[in-house]
C-alpha positions as CSV (number, residue, x, y, z in Angstrom):
1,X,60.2,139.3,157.0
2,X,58.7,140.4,153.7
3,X,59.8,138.7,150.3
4,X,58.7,139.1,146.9
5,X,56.9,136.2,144.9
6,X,57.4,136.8,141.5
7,X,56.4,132.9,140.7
8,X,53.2,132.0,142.3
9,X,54.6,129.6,145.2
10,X,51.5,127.6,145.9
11,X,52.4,124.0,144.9
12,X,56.5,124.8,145.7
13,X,58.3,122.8,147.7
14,X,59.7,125.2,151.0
15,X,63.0,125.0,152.0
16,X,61.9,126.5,155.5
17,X,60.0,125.9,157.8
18,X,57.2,128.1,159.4
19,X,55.7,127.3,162.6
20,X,52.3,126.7,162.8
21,X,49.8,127.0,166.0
22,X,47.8,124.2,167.2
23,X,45.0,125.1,164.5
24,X,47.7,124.6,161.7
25,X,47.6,128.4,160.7
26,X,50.8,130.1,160.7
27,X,51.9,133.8,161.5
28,X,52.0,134.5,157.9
29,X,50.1,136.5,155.3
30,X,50.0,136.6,151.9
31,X,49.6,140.2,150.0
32,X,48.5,140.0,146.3
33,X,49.3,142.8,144.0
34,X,47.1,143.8,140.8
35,X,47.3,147.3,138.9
36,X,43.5,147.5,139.1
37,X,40.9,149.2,141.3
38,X,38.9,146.6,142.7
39,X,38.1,146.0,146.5
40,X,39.0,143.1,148.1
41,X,36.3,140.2,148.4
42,X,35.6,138.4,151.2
43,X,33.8,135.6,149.0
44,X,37.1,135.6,147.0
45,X,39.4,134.7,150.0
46,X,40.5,138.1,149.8
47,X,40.6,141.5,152.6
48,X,42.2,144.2,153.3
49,X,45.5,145.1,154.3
50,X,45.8,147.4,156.6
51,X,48.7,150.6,156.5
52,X,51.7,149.2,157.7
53,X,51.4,145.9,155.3
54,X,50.5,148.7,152.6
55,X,53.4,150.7,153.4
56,X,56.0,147.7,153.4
57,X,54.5,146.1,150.1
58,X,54.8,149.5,148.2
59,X,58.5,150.0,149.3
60,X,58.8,146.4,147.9
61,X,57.4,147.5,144.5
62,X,59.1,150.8,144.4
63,X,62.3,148.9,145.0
64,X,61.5,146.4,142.2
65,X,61.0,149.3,139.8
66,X,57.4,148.5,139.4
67,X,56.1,151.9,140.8
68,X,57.1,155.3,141.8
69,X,60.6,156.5,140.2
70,X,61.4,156.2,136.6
71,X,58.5,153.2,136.1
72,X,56.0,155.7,135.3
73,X,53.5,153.3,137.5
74,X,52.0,155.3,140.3
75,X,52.2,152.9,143.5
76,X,48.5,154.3,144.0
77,X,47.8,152.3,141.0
78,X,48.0,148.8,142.7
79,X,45.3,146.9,144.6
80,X,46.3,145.3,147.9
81,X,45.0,142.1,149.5
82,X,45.2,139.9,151.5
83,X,44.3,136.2,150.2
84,X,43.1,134.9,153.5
85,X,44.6,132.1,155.2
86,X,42.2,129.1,155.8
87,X,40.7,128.4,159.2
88,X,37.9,125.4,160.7
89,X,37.1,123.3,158.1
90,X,38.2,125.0,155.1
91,X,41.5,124.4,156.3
92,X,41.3,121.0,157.3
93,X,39.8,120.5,153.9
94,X,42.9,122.3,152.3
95,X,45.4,120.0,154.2
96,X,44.4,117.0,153.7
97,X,41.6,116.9,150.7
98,X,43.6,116.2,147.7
99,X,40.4,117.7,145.2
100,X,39.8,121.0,146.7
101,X,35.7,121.5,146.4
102,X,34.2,124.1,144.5
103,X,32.0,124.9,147.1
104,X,34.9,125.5,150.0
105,X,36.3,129.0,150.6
106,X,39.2,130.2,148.5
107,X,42.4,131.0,150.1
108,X,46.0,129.0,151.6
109,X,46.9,126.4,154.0
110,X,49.9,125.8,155.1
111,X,51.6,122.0,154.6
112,X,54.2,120.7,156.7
113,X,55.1,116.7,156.9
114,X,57.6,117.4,160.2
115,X,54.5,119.4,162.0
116,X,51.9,116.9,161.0
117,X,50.0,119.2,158.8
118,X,48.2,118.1,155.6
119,X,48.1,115.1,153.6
120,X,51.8,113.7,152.8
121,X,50.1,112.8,149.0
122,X,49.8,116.7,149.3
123,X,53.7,116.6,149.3
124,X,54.3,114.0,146.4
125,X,57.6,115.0,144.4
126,X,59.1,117.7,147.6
127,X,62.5,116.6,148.5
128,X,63.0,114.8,151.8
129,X,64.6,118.8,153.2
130,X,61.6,120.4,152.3
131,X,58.3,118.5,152.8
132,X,56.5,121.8,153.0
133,X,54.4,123.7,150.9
134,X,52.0,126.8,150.5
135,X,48.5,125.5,149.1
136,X,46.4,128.0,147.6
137,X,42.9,126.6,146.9
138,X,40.0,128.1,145.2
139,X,39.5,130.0,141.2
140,X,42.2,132.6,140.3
141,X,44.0,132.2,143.6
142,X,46.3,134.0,143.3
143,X,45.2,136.1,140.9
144,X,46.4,135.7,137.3
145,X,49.0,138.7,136.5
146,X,49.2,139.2,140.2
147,X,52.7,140.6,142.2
148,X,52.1,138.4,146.1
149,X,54.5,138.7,148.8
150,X,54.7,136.9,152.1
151,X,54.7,138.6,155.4
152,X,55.8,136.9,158.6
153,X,56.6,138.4,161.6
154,X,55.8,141.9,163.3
155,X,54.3,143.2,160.0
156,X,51.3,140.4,160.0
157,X,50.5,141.4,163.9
């Protein structure tokens, strides 16, 4: 499953549910978009996506218009990355710390009151069908300006 984000959808409530292993992480990536050439930074919470997550996000853009075709954007133009899903502490930190500290990684962690995951004060102000949400922690996560799409499924393997 790939879907465009045009709205940033950390602090959304979810109307579905992912499932999550017994760390909490869940078969899901995040891709951030940004016309510039930068590489993707591992201190940021970001790396890189490899060819088939390239190729599917690009047909995305083409098929929004925002590349190839008549945009007069070449697709080549667009930085790809990952922001990196949280994992040990950082995300235990992310699902249940309600300040997120300066000094933890950058990144996302999943939220989900029905699987036990997070802090439910996390959840304040989701309706009772969708006590779920998509945290992204950490400066200029995701990036300001930036195009992200979610990837679940065969294209995250």
């Amino acid at each position: 499953m790939l879907e465009r984000a045009k709205e940033v959808l950390g602090g959304r409530c979810l109307p579905l549910a992912v499932s999550a292993d017994e760390d909490g992480r869940i078969a899901c990536s995040m891709v951030e978009a940004v016309q510039a050439s930068r590489a993707c930074d591992a201190t940021l919470g970001r790396s890189e996506v490899d060819e088939s997550v390239m190729s599917a996000v690009t047909k995305q853009l083409q098929a929004a218009g925002l590349c190839g075709g008549a945009s007069a954007v070449d697709c080549d133009a667009y930085s790809l990355c990952h922001i990196d899903q949280l994992s040990g502490p950082d995300l235990e930190t992310c699902q249940t710390e309600l300040d997120y500290p300066d000094s933890a990684l950058p990144g996302f962690c999943y939220l989900d009151a029905a699987q036990g995951l997070g802090n439910e004060a996390l959840l304040t102000g989701c309706p009772a069908t969708e006590q779920r949400k998509l945290r992204f922690v950490g400066d200029d996560t995701p990036r300001a300006g930036a195009i992200n799409f979610i990837i679940c499924g065969p294209a995250n393997d």
